[in-house]
Residue frames as a rotation matrix with the C-alpha (Angstrom) as fourth column:
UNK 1
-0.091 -0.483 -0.871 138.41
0.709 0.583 -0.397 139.17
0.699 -0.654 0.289 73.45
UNK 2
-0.883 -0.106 -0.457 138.88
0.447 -0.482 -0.753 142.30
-0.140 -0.870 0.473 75.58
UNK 3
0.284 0.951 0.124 135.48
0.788 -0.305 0.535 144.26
0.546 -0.054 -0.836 76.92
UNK 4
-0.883 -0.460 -0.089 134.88
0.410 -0.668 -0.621 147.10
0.227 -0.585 0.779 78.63
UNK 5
-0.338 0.876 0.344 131.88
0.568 -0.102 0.817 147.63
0.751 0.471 -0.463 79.65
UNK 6
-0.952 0.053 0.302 130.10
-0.206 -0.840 -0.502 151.21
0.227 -0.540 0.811 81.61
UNK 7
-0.162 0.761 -0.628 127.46
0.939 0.315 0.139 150.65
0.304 -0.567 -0.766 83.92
UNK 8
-0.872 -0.026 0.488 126.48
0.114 -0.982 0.151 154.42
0.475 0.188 0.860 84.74
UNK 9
-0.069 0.784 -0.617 123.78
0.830 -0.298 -0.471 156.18
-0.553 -0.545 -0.630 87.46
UNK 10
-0.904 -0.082 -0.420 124.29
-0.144 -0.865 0.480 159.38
-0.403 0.495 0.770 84.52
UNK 11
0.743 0.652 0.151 121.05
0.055 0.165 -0.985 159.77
-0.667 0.740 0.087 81.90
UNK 12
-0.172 -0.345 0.923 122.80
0.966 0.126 0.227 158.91
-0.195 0.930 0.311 78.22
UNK 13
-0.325 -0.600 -0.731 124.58
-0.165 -0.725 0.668 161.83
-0.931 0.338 0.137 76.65
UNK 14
0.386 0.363 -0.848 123.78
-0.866 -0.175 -0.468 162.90
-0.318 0.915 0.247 72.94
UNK 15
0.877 0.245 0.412 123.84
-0.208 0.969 -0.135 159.78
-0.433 0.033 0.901 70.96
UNK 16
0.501 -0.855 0.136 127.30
-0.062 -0.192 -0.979 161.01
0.863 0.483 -0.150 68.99
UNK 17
-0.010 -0.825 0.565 129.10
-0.998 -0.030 -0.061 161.39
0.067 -0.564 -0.823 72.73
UNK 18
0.389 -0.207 0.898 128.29
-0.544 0.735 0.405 158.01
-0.744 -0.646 0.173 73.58
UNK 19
0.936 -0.310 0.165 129.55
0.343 0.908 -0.241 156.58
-0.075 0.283 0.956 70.30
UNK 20
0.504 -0.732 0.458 132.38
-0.488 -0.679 -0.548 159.16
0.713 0.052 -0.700 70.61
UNK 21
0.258 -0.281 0.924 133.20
-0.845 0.398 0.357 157.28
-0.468 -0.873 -0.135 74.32
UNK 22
0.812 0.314 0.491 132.51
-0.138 0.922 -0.361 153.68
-0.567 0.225 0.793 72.78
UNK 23
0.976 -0.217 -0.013 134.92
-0.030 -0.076 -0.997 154.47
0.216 0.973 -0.080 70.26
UNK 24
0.230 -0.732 0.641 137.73
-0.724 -0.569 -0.389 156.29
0.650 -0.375 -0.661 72.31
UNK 25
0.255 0.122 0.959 137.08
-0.775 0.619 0.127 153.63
-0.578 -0.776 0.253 75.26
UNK 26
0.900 0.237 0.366 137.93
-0.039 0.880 -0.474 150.74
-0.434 0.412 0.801 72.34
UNK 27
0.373 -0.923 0.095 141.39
-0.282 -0.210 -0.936 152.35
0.884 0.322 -0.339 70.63
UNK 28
-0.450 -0.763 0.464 142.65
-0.744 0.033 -0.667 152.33
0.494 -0.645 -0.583 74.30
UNK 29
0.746 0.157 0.647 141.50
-0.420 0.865 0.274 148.99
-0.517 -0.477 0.711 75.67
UNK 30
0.884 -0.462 -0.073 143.02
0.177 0.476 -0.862 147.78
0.433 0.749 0.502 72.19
UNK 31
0.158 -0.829 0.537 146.22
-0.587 -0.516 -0.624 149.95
0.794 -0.217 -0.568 73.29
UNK 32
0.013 -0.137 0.990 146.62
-0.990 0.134 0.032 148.73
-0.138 -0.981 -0.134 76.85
UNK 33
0.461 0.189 0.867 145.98
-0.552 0.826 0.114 145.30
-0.694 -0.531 0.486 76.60
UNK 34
-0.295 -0.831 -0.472 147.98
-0.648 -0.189 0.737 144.75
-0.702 0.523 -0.483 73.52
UNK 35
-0.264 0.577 0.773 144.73
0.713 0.657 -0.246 142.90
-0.649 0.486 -0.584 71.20
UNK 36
-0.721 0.097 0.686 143.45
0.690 0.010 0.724 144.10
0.064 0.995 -0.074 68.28
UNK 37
-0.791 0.582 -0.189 141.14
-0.405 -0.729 -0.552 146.54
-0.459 -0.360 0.812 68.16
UNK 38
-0.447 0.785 -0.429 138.89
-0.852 -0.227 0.472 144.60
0.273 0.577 0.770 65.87
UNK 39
-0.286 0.646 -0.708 137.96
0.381 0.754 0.534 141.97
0.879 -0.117 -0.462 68.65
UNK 40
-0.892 -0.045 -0.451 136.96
0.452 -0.030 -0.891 144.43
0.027 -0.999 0.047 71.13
UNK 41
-0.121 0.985 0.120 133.64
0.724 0.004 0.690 144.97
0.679 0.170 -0.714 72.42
UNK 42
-0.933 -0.359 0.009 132.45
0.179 -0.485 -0.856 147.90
0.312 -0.797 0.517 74.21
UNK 43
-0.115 0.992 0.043 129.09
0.590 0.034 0.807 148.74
0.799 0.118 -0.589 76.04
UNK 44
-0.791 -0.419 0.447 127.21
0.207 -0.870 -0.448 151.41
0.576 -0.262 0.774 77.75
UNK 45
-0.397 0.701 -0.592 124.74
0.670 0.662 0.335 151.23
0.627 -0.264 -0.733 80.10
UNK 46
-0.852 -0.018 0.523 123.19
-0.275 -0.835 -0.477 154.59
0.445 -0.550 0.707 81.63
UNK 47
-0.082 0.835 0.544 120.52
-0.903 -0.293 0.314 155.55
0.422 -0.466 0.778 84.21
UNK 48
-0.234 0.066 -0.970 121.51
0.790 0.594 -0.151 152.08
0.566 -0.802 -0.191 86.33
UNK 49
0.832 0.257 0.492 119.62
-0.321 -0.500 0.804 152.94
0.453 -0.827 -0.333 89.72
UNK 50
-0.076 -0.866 -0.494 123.21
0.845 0.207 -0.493 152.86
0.529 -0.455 0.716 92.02
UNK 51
0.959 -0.084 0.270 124.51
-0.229 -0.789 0.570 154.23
0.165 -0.608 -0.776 94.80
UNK 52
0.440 -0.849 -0.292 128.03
0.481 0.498 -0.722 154.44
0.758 0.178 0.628 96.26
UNK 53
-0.900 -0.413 -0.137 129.12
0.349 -0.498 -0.794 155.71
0.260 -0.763 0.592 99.47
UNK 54
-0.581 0.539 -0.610 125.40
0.761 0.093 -0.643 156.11
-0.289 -0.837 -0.464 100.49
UNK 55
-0.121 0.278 -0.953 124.39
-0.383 -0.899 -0.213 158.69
-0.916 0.340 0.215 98.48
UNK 56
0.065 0.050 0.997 123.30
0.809 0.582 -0.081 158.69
-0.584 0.812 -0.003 94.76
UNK 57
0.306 -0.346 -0.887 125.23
-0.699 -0.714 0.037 161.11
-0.646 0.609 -0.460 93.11
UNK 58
0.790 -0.051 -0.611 126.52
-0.546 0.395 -0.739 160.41
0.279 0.917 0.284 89.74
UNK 59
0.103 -0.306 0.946 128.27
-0.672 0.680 0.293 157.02
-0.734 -0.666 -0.136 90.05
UNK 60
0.579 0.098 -0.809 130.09
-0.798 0.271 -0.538 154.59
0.166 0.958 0.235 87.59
UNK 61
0.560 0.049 0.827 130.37
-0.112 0.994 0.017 150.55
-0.821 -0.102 0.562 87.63
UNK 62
0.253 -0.338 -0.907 133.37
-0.967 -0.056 -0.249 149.73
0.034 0.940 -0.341 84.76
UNK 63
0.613 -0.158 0.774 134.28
0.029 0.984 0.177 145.59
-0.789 -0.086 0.608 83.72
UNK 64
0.558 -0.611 -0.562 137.02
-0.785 -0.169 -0.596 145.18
0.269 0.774 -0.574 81.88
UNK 65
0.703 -0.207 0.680 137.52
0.027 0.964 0.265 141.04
-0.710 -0.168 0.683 80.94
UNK 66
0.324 -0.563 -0.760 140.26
-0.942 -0.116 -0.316 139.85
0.090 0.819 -0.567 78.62
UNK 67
0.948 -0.279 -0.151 141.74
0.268 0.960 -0.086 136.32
0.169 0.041 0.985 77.51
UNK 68
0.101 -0.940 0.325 144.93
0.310 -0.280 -0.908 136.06
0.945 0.192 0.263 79.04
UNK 69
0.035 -0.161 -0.986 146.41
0.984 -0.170 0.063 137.66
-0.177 -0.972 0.152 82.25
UNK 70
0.699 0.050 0.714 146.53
0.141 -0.988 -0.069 141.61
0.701 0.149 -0.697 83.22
UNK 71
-0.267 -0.951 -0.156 149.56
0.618 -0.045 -0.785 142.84
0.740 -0.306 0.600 84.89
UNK 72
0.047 0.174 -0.984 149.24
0.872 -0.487 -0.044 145.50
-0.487 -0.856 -0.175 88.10
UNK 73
-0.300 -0.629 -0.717 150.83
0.276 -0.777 0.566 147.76
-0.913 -0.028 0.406 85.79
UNK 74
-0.983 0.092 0.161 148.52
0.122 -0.328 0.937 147.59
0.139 0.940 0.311 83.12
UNK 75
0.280 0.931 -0.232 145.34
0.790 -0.086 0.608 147.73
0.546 -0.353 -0.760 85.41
UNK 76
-0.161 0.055 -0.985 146.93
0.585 -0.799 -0.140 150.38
-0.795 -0.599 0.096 87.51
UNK 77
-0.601 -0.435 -0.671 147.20
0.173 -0.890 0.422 152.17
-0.781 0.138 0.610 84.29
UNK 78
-0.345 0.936 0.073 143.98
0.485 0.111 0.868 151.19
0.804 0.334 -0.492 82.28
UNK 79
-0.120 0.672 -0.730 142.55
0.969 0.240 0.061 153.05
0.217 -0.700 -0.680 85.71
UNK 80
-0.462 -0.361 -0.810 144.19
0.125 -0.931 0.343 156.09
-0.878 0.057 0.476 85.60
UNK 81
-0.977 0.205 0.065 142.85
0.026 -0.186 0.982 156.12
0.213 0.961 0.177 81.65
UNK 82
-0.788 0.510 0.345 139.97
0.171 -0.357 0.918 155.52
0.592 0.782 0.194 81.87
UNK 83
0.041 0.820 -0.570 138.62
0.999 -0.026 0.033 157.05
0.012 -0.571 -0.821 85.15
UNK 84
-0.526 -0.505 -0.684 140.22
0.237 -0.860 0.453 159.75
-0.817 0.076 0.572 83.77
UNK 85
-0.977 0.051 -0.206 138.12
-0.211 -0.349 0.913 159.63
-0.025 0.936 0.352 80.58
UNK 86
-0.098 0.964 -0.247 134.84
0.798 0.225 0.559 159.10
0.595 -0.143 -0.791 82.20
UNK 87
-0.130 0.121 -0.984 135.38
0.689 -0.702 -0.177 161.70
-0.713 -0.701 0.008 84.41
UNK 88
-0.905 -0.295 -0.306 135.95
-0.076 -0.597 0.799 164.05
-0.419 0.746 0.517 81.18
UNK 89
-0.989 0.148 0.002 133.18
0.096 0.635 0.767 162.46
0.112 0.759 -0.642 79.60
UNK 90
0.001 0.987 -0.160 130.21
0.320 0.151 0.935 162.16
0.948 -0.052 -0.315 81.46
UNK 91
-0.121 0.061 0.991 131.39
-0.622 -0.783 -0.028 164.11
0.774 -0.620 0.133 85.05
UNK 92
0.952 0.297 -0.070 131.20
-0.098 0.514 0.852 161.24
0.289 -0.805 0.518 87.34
UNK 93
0.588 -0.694 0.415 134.04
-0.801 -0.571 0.179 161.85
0.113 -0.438 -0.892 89.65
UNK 94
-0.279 -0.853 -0.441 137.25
-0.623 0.510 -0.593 159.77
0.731 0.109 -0.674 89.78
UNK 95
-0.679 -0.706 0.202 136.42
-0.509 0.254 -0.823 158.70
0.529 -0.661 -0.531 93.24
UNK 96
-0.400 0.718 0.569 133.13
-0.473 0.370 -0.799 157.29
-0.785 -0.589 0.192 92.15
UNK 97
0.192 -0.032 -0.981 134.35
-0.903 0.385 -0.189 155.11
0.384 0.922 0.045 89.78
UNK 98
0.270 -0.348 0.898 134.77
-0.424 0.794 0.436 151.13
-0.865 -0.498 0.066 90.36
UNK 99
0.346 0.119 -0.931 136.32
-0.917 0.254 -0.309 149.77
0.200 0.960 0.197 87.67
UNK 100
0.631 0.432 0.644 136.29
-0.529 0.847 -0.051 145.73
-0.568 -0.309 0.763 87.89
UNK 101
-0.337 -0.639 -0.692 140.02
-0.892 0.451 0.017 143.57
0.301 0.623 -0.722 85.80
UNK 102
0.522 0.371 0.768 138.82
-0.334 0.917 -0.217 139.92
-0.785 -0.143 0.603 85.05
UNK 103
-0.546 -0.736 -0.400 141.33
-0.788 0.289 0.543 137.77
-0.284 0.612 -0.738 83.57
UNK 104
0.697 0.712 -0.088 139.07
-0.676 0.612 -0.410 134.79
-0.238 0.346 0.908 81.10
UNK 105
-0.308 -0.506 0.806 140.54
-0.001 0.847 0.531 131.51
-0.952 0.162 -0.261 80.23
UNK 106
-0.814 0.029 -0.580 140.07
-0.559 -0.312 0.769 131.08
-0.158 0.950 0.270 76.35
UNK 107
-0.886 0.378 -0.270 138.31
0.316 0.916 0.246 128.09
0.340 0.132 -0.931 76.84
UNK 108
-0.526 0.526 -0.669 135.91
0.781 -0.014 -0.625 129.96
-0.338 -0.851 -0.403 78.54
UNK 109
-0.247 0.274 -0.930 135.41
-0.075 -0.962 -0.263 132.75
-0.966 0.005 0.258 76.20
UNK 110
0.124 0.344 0.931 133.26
0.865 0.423 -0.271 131.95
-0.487 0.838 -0.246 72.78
UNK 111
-0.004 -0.121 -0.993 133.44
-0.514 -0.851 0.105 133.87
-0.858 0.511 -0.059 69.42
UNK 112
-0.281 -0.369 -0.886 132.59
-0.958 0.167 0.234 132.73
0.062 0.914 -0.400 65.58
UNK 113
0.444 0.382 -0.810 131.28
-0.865 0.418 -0.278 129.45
0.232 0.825 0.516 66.74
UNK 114
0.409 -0.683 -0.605 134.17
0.734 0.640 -0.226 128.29
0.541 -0.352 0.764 69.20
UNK 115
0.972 0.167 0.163 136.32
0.048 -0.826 0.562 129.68
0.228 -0.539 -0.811 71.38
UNK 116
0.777 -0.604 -0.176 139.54
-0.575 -0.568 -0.588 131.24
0.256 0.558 -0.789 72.22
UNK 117
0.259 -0.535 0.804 140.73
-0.913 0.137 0.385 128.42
-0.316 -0.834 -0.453 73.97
């Protein structure tokens, strides 16, 4: 159900950080959004050509869907986390981070054959 997926103008980090991120970036979706941890999906996506404010310094695109509704207060604070753990991560400054909350209808979201709806 929940995603999170990094969209990234960085080249890919040793192949351990990024499952180190993938990993870390999946405990706390799970955490925050209050789903399991074993239907979340995460993906990384480096060396997108982006820009952001006109310039192409390092620069990071984040989506984060779930079935269900997100609260203000759990996107304000899923933002703080985890532009706070890309920044750490891979150096792409807080304030050139978009990170994207999409609420999914179940019916709309397959898995297994069917979906959640």
């Amino acid at each position: 159900m929940p995603l999170i997926k990094v969209q990234t103008s960085i080249s890919a980090p040793e192949k351990s950080a990024v499952q180190g991120l993938l990993k870390s970036l999946s405990a706390k979706l799970a955490k925050h959004t209050g789903k399991p941890e074993s239907y979340v999906m995460t993906a990384f996506e480096p060396d997108v050509a982006m820009t952001f404010a006109g310039t192409v310094e390092p620069v990071c695109y984040i989506e984060i869907k779930s079935v269900g509704s997100m609260n203000p207060a759990q996107t304000k604070s899923m933002s703080q986390d985890f532009c706070q753990e890309i920044n750490q991560t891979l150096g792409v400054p807080a304030n050139r981070i978009y990170i994207e909350f999409a609420d999914a209808k179940g019916s709309m979201w397959g898995w297994n054959s069917s979906t959640f709806g």
